[in-house]
Legacy VTK file of the C-alpha trace (Angstrom):
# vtk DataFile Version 3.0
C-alpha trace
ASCII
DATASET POLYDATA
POINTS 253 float
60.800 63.422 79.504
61.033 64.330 83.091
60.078 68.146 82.250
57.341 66.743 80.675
56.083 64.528 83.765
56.943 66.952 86.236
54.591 69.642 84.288
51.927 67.675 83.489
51.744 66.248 86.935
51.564 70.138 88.316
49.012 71.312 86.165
46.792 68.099 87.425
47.402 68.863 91.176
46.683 72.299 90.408
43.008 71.417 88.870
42.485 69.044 92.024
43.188 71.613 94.659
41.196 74.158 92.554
38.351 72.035 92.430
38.122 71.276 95.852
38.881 74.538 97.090
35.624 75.580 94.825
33.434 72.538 95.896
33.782 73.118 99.227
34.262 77.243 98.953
37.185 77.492 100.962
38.129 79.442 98.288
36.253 82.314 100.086
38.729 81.782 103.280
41.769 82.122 101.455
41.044 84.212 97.912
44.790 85.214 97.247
45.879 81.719 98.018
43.465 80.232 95.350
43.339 83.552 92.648
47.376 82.667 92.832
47.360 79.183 91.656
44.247 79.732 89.103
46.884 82.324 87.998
50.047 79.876 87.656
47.125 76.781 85.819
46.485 79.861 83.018
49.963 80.720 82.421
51.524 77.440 82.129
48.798 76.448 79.734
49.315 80.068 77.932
53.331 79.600 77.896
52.871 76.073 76.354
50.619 77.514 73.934
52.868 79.998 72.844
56.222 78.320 72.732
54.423 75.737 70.580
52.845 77.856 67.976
53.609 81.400 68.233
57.123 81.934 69.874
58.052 85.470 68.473
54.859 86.092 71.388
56.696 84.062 74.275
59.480 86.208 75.419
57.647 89.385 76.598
54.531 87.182 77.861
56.837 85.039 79.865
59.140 87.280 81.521
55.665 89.539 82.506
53.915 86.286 83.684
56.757 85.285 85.781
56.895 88.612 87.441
53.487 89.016 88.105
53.969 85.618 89.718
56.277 86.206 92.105
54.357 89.364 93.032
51.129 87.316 93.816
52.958 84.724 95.558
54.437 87.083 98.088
50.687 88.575 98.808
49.779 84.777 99.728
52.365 85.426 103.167
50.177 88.287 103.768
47.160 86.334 103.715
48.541 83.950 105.815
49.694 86.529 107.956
46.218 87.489 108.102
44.317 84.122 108.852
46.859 83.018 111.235
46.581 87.042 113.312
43.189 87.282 113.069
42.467 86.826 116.627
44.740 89.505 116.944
43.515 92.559 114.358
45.536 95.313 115.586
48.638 92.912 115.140
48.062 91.697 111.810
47.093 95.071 110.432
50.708 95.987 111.936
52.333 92.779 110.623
51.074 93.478 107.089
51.779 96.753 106.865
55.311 95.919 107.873
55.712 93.088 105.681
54.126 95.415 102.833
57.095 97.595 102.948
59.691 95.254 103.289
58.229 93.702 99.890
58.321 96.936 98.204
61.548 97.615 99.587
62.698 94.273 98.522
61.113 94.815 95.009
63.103 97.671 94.553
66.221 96.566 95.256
65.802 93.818 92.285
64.801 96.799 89.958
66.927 99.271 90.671
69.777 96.832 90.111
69.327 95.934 87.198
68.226 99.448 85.573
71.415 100.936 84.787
73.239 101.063 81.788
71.759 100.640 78.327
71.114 97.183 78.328
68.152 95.779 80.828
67.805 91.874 81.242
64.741 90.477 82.086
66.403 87.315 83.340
68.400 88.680 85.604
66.194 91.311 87.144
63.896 87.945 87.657
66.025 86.609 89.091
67.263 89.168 91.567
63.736 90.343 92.247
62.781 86.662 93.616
65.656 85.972 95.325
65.190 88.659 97.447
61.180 88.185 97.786
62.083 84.482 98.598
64.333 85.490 101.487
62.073 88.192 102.931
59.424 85.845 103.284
61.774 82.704 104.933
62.383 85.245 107.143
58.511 86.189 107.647
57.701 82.815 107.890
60.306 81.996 110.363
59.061 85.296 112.705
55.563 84.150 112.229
56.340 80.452 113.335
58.146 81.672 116.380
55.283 84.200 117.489
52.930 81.495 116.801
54.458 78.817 119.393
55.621 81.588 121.754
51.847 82.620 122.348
50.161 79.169 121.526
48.222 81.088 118.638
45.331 78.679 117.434
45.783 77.420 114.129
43.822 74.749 112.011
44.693 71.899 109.733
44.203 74.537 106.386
46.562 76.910 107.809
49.475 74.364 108.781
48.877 73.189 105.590
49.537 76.130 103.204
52.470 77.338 106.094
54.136 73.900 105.832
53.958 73.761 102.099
54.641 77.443 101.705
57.372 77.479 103.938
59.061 74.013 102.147
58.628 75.933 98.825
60.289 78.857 99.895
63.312 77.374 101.500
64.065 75.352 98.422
63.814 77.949 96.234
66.173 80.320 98.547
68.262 77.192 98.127
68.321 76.925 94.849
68.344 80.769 93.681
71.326 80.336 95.743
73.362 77.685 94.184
72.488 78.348 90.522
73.620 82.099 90.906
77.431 80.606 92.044
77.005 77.039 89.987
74.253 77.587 87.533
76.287 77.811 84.462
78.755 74.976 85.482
75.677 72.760 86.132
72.748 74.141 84.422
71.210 70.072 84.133
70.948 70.244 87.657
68.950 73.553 87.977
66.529 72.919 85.551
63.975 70.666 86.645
64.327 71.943 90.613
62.068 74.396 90.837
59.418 72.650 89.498
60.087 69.478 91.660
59.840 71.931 94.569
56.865 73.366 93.494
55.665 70.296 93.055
56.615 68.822 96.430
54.192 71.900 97.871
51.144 71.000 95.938
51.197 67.683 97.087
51.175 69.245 100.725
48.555 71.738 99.969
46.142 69.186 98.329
46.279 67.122 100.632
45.761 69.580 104.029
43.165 71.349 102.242
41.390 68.055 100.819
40.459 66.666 104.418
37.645 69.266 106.192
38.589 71.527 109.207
37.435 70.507 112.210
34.567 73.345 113.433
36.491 74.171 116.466
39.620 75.060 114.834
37.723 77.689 112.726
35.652 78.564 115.308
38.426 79.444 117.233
39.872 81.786 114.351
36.430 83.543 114.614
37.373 84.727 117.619
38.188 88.153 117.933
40.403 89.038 121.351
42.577 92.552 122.356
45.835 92.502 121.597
48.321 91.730 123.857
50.762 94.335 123.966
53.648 92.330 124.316
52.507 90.172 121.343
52.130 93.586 118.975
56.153 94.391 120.388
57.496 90.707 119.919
55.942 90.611 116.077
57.247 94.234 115.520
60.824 92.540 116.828
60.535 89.480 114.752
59.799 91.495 111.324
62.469 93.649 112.163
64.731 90.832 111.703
62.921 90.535 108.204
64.114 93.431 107.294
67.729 93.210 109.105
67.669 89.969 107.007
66.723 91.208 103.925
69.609 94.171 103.946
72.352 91.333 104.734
71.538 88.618 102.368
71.206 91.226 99.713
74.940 92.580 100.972
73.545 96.297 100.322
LINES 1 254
253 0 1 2 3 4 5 6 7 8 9 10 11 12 13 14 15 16 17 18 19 20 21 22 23 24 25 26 27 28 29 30 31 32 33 34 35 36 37 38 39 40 41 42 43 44 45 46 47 48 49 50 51 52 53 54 55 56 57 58 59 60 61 62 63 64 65 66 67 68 69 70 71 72 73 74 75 76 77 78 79 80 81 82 83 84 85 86 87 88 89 90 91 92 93 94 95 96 97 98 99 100 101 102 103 104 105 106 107 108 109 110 111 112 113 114 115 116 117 118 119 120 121 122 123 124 125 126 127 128 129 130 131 132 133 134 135 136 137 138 139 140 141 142 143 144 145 146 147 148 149 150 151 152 153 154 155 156 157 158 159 160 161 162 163 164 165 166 167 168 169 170 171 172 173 174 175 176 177 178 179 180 181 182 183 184 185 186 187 188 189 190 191 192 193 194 195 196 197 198 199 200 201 202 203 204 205 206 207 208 209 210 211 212 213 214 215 216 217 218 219 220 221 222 223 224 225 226 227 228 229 230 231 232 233 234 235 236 237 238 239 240 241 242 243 244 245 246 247 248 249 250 251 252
């Protein structure tokens, strides 16, 4: 029963933050952001579909819907990345390409892992591939927050909004990727449900940042293109640096 409430009640904040994002075409300001949860409405309406009337079908669809998921939903950091830097092009151009690699590199490591022997699991590559997304971009977000207050980078009410909500859906998740790889089978009640309450927990953030409208000087103030600052470019290069120090530890390889 609570699977049940806790989907239904996704897929409904999904359609309201889709709707507004459309009606007031801020859709255009943040494309990945909105192409990613149009993305997660059609596939849990295709998975339910499946499961309940053709299930030899939901296996491989699944397991290549999840993936492509947790691709898309590291591209949204870049997009933040982007909105947040864009006073700053040369930085964010840097920051992104930086951030690119550290994905791939992080992608990889999930694959690769997984691909020997004669056997390949799709649930635990999964599973291995996000964790190590998931802590790539805590540690993005984390670098970006800190270069944000150290040089008092403008940022509006949207922004905060899908940061906050992004960065409260990451950290659980780290969390809980966490915990159910040591506990998971001992308690697998207790895993089942959380990463849809945290999911959740971030569309109710996101709908209701992005339902109120920006004031015009906050996004006039994005508009605004300035040089870089060289010792912004050098602290950001510092801060994803630690990304990928981050990455190679929590991964222990």
């Amino acid at each position: 029963m609570l699977t049940q409430i806790l989907w239904w009640s996704g897929n409904l904040l999904e359609v309201l933050l889709l709707l507004r994002g459309i009606q007031t075409k801020w859709a255009r300001r943040f494309p990945i952001f909105y192409s990613y949860h149009v993305f997660i409405l059609v596939e849990s309406l295709l998975i339910f579909g499946l499961y309940s009337w053709a299930q030899r079908l939901y296996p491989p669809v699944y397991w290549t819907c999840e993936f492509v998921g947790v691709l898309l939903g590291a591209l949204i950091l870049l997009e933040i990345y982007r909105v947040a830097l864009r006073q700053y092009p040369g930085t964010a151009r840097m920051a992104r390409n930086l951030l690119g690699f550290v994905f791939a590199m992080a992608l990889a490591k999930g694959l690769v892992g997984h691909s020997y022997g004669s056997l390949w699991w799709p649930a635990r590559t999964y599973e291995e591939v996000e964790r190590n997304l998931r802590v790539v971009q805590a540690f993005a977000i984390l670098a970006l927050v800190i270069v944000i207050i150290a040089y008092r980078i403008p940022r509006g009410r949207h922004l905060k909004g899908i940061l906050t909500g992004y960065g409260l859906y990451v950290a659980l998740s780290v969390m809980e990727l966490t915990l159910a790889k040591y506990f998971g089978h001992t308690f697998p009640w207790l895993f089942t449900n959380t990463p849809q309450i945290a999911y959740n927990l971030a569309l109710c953030i996101w709908t209701v940042a992005l339902w109120v409208p920006e004031r015009e000087e906050a996004i006039a103030a994005g508009s605004v293109v300035v040089r870089d600052h060289p010792t912004l470019v050098s602290r950001t290069r510092e801060e994803l640096e630690h990304v990928r120090l981050g990455l190679r530890g929590a991964t222990g390889r």
